[in-house]
Residue, then its C-alpha position, 0 to 999 in steps of 0.5 A: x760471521x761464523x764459527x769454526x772449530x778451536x785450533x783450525x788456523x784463519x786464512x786470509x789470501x790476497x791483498x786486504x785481508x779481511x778475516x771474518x771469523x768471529x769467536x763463537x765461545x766468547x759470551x753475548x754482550x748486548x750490542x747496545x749496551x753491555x752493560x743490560x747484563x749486570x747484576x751487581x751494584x759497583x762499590x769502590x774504594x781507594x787505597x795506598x799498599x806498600x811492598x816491603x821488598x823494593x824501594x820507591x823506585x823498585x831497587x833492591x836491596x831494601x834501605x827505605x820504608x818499601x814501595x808505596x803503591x796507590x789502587x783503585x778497587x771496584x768490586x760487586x757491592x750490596x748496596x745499591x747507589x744513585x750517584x756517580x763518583x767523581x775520578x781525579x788524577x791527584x794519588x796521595x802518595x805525591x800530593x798528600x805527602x807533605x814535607x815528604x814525611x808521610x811517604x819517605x823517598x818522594x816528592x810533596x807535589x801540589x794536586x790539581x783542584x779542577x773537577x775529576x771525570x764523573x763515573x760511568x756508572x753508579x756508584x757506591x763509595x765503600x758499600x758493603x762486598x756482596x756475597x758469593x766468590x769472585x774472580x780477581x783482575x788486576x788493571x795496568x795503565x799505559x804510560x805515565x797514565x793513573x790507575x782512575x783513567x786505565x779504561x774506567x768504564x770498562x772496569x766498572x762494568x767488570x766489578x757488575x758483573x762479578x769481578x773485583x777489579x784492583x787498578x794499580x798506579x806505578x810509581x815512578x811512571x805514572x802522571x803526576x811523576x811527569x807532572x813532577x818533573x815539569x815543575x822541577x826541571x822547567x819551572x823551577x820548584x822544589x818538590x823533593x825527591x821524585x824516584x822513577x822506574x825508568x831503569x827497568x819499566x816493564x820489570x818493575x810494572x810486573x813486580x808490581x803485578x804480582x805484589x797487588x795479587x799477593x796483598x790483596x790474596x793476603x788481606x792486605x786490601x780488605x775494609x770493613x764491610x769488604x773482606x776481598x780476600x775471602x771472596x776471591x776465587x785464587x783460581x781465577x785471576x786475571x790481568x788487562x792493561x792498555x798501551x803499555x799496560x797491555x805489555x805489563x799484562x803480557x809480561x805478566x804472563x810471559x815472564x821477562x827472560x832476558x831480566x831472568x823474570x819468571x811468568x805469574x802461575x797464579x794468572x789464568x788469562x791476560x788481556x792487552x788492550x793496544x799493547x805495544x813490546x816496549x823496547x823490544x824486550x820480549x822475545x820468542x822465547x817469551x812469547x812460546x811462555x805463555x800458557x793462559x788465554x790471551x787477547x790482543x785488543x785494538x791493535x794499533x801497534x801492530x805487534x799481536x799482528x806480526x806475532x800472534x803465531x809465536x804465542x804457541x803455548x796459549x791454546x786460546x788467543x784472539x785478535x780483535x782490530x778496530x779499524x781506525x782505533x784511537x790509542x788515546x781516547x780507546x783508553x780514557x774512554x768517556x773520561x777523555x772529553x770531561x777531563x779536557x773540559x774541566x782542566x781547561x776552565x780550571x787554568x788560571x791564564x796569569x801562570x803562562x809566562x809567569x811561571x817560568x819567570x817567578x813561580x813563587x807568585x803563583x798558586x802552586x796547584x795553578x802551576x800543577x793545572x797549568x802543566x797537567x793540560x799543557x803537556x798532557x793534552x797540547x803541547x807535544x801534539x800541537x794546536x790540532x790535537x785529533x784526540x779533542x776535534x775527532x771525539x769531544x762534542x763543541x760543548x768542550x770548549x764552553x766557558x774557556x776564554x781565549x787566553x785560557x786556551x792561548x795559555x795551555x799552548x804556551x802562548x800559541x795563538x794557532x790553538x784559537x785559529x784551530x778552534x776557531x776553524x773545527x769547533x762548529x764541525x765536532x765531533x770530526x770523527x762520527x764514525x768512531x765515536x767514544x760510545x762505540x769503542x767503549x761499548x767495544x771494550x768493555x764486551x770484549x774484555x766481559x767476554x773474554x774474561x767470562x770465558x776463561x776464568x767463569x767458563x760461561x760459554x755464549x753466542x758472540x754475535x752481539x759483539x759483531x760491528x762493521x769496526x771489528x776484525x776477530x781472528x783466532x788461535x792462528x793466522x796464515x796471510x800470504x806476503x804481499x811485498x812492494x811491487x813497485x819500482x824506483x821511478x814509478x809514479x801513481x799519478x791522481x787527477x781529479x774528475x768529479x767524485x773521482x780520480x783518474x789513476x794513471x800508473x807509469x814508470x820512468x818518472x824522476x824525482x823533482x828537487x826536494x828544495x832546501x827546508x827540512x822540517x822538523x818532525x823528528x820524533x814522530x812529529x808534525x809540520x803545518x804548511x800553508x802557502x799563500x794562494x795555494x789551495x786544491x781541490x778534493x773529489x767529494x769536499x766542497x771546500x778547497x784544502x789548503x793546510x796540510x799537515x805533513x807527518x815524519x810517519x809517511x802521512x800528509x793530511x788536510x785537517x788536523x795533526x794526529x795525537x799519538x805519534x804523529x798519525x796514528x800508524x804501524x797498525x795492523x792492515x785493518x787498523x790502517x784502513x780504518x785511518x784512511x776511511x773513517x778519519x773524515x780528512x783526507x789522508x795521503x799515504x806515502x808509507x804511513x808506517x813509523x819512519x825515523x828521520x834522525x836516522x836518515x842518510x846523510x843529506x836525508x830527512x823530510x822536505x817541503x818546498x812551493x814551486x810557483x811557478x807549477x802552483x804545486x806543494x812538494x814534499x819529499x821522504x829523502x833517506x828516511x829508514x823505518x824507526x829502529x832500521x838503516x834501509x832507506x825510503x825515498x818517496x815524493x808527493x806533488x800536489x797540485x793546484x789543480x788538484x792532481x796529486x803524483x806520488x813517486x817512488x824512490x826507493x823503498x826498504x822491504x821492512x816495517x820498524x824494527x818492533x813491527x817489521x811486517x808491516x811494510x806501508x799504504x800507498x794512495x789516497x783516502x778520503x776520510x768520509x766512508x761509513x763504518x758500514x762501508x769498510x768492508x766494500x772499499x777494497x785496495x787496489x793493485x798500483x803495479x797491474x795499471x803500470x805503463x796501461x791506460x787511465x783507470x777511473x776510480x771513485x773517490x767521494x767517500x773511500x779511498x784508493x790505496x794499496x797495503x803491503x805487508x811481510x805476511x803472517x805464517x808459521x806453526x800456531x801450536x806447540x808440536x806435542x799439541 
């Protein structure tokens, strides 16, 4: 690592661009604990604001009691604590309103009685504020998310370190709305009226924002013992968000051009933590708005990668990548395992089916458990869900019964066969374990923030890890377009820990056959035929399941949690997924592809020849998400272990929010060290077309090529 001046551009040239430059301004944080640092007890409280100005849903003109809005605040405390605190996704706007009388305008939802998430720290439930002047920072969540769960770790650490942190919950997209609006529409309660803000999300969001700074600047938030306003420097506010709270924080800063929506003046530094731009809604013009320093952390959208440039009004911008970035567990942090245990116990196996055939027999908060684990950790990913095998240690299925489990995916009893085959290797991901990307966060956002509202410059090099990728201020990436052609074939053949790769040309598509699965939606299709197995280079057992994604991914474990795999990364991000995954990954675009929107006759199929003992699954028309060019790629895997990908066409665009980033050809094995991810380098497919075998290990790697638009353009404003 080393330093570099502000303002002088990163260049990264070639094919697998790694940048190593790490931001030396930034402060120290311990790398084995940021938190050895803290110099404050952490107090906290909770409370339920209301802005007078918009109905629940965010309409204006005013014709109800306002907008009521539910904060969690930490703060630096006086008094010290030996206990940990306990945080639940229950928010008294919906589950203490009842008859809907305390909160007019919304619903009289049951809560949830299972066992909140434990602190990650002490803390001291409304102890005294300590003395001094504190920056504010106001927290965002992601999508239908809780204010208790947007990176609670990291927001803890903020509050002892000098911060008053006020994390906002939005109503109308929030969980228990979602929770809500379940047990109306598909179970058939009667809860009331259930606004959301889906008419205009981000705008609303922002609002939202901009009213917490006000109140809370105002006194509004202030107890007894705790007078925030007071101690509040107004000079040093801050907003950080993650997932689409990242794109909240951004907009706060950005402002909204196309709602007519002006940027916060009052906010001096943003941090947007694996934000995405949400219906592409802001623009260029947005991005040259905004004028305070800005980090772009996780990255797994790849939005800050194709972007990153435009922000030319920020004079200090950082990317921070982390290869193989979970975008669930990075923002539940060490909440994620707890509340996946503690609801799973809690379910009452007698709501499936019941439920949905006379819920008047049941316990409405069984009903509200039921539907909270169901849909918010199985049922739209499925029995493999990653998000639990990769990150949470055995102990997390302890105490839960087959039928719980069998009932939390609606009867399915694929769940139990995917416990049953994972749970004696959890957690599956070792390299990227909850405690590291945690560590991450909270050093980066302590580091950042500390920089631009404190003013405290440090060394970083504690900050250094084998995950992380840091670029600064501007970024030049020489374009690496797909270079190879229609009827070219990369061909796999097994030798050891190897493979022998043979590139040739003039190869033809075999037929697709006639199953289309159904993976629209980012989702995921299991196959498994009988007496069909293969083997892998470094594995000692034979794959059998694979899991085929609508976002160009075949693998041999688990489905993924978010969107199918995890995809449209930057280059970093996406090597992470096919290093550190501990699956093994066949790359056939791996980028957000949208099968609904094939041509005609397209999608994606999958068929068994027998009589070839091969699996063969093809990409038939399918455009990249938001585009109409079409890709046409094939995947035969053999029983000998010989894997062919084929090309028949491929579109020169990423989707349409990240159209840079245009795919990963190859293979990876899942199984490399953290340690290892610089060392493993892509290839070039094109350069072996039409030459002799080239052996290339495997055991531990991967063998794969990125392809990508480039990233260019002026990174400052020209009077700058």
């Amino acid at each position: 690592m080393h330093a570099k001046k502000p303002g002088q551009c990163t260049h990264g040239w070639g094919r697998g661009v790694v940048i190593l430059s790490l931001v030396a301004m930034l402060p120290a944080i311990a790398a084995a604990d940021p938190d050895k640092h803290e110099s404050y007890a952490i107090g906290h409280t909770t409370m339920v604001l209301i802005d007078p100005s918009r109905n629940p849903d965010g309409s204006t003109p005013v014709t109800t009691a306002g907008r009521p809005l539910y904060l969690h605040m930490w703060y630096p405390a006086s008094a010290e604590s030996a206990q940990h605190i306990r945080y639940t996704w229950n928010n008294p706007i919906y589950n203490q309103n009842p008859g809907g009388t305390i909160y007019p305008g919304l619903p009289d939802t049951p809560a949830l009685t299972f066992s909140g998430s434990l602190s990650a720290h002490p803390i001291a439930e409304g102890a005294p504020l300590a003395k001094g002047r504190f920056p504010l920072l106001v927290a965002t969540h992601g999508y239908e998310v809780a204010a208790a769960k947007n990176m609670p770790d990291t927001l803890e650490s903020l509050a002892s370190h000098g911060y008053i942190v006020a994390s906002v919950e939005h109503t109308g997209d929030d969980d228990v709305w979602y929770q809500t609006y379940f047990m109306e529409h598909y179970v058939g309660l009667e809860l009331g009226p259930n606004p959301s803000i889906y008419s205009a999300t981000i705008l609303q969001r922002v609002k939202d924002v901009s009213f917490v700074i006000s109140a809370v600047l105002a006194g509004h938030a202030d107890r007894s013992g705790a007078p925030l306003a007071a101690r509040i420097d107004p000079k040093s506010i801050g907003v950080l968000g993650y997932s689409l709270g990242g794109m909240t924080s951004l907009a706060t800063v950005t402002g909204i051009s196309a709602q007519g929506l002006p940027a916060d003046s009052r906010v001096k530094a943003a941090f947007m933590g694996a934000g995405t731009n949400y219906g592409l809604l802001l623009n260029a013009v947005d991005y040259a708005n905004a004028r305070v320093p800005l980090m772009f952390f996780g990255n797994d959208t790849g939005i800050a990668y194709s972007n990153f440039n435009r922000f030319t009004g920020s004079r200090e911008k950082y990317r921070v990548d982390i290869a193989g970035w979970n975008h669930h567990v990075g923002g539940y942090q060490t909440s994620w395992c707890q509340d996946i245990h503690n609801s799973l116990i809690a379910i009452n196996p007698a709501v499936f089916p019941q439920a949905f055939i006379d819920p008047s027999s049941l316990n409405p908060s069984d009903i509200a458990n039921f539907v909270f684990d169901s849909t918010f950790y199985w049922s739209y990913t499925g029995p493999y869900e990653n998000g639990v095998y990769n990150f949470c240690e055995a102990s997390v299925f302890g105490g839960v019964s087959d039928a719980q489990l069998q009932a939390v995916l609606f009867g399915n009893p694929q769940i139990l066969d995917a416990r049953n085959a994972l749970q004696g290797s959890m957690p599956l991901a070792p390299e990227l374990p909850i405690s590291e990307t945690t560590r991450l966060t909270t050093g980066y956002v302590l580091a950042f923030f500390d920089s631009a509202l404190k003013h405290e410059k440090h060394d970083a090099h504690d900050l250094e890890s084998p995950l992380v990728q840091v670029v600064e201020d501007c970024e030049h990436v020489r374009p690496h377009p797909f270079d190879l052609a229609p009827g070219d074939q990369i061909q796999f053949v097994p030798a050891s820990d190897s493979y022998q790769v043979t590139v040739r040309s003039g190869a033809a598509l075999l037929p697709a056959g006639p199953t289309k699965l159904s993976v629209a939606g980012n989702g995921t299709a299991a196959l498994s035929y009988s007496g069909f197995s293969f083997p892998v280079p470094g594995t000692p057992e034979p794959a059998s399941l694979l899991f085929v994604s609508e976002d160009g991914a075949i693998t041999t474990r688990t489905a993924g949690d978010y969107t199918g795999v995890d995809d449209n990364g930057s280059p970093w991000y996406m090597r992470g997924q096919l290093l550190l995954t501990n699956r093994l990954t066949i790359a056939a675009l791996m980028k957000d592809l949208d099968s609904t929107a094939a041509s005609p006759g397209g999608g994606v199929f999958a068929t068994y020849d027998a009589a070839n003992h091969r699996v063969i699954v093809t990409y038939l028309g399918v455009p990249a998400a938001g585009t109409t060019a079409p890709n046409t790629l094939q995947v035969v895997i053999y029983s000998a272990g010989e894997i062919d990908i084929t090309i028949g066409a491929l579109a020169a665009t990423g989707p349409a929010y990240a159209p840079g980033i245009l795919g990963t050809l190859g293979l990876g094995s899942g199984q490399a060290r953290a340690t290892q991810l610089r060392k493993v380098k892509p290839i070039d497919f094109a350069a072996l077309k039409n030459g002799p075998p080239m052996m290339l290990p495997f055991a531990g790697g991967a063998i794969y090529e990125q392809y990508d638009q480039g990233v260019s353009g002026r990174c400052r404003e020209d009077h700058d």
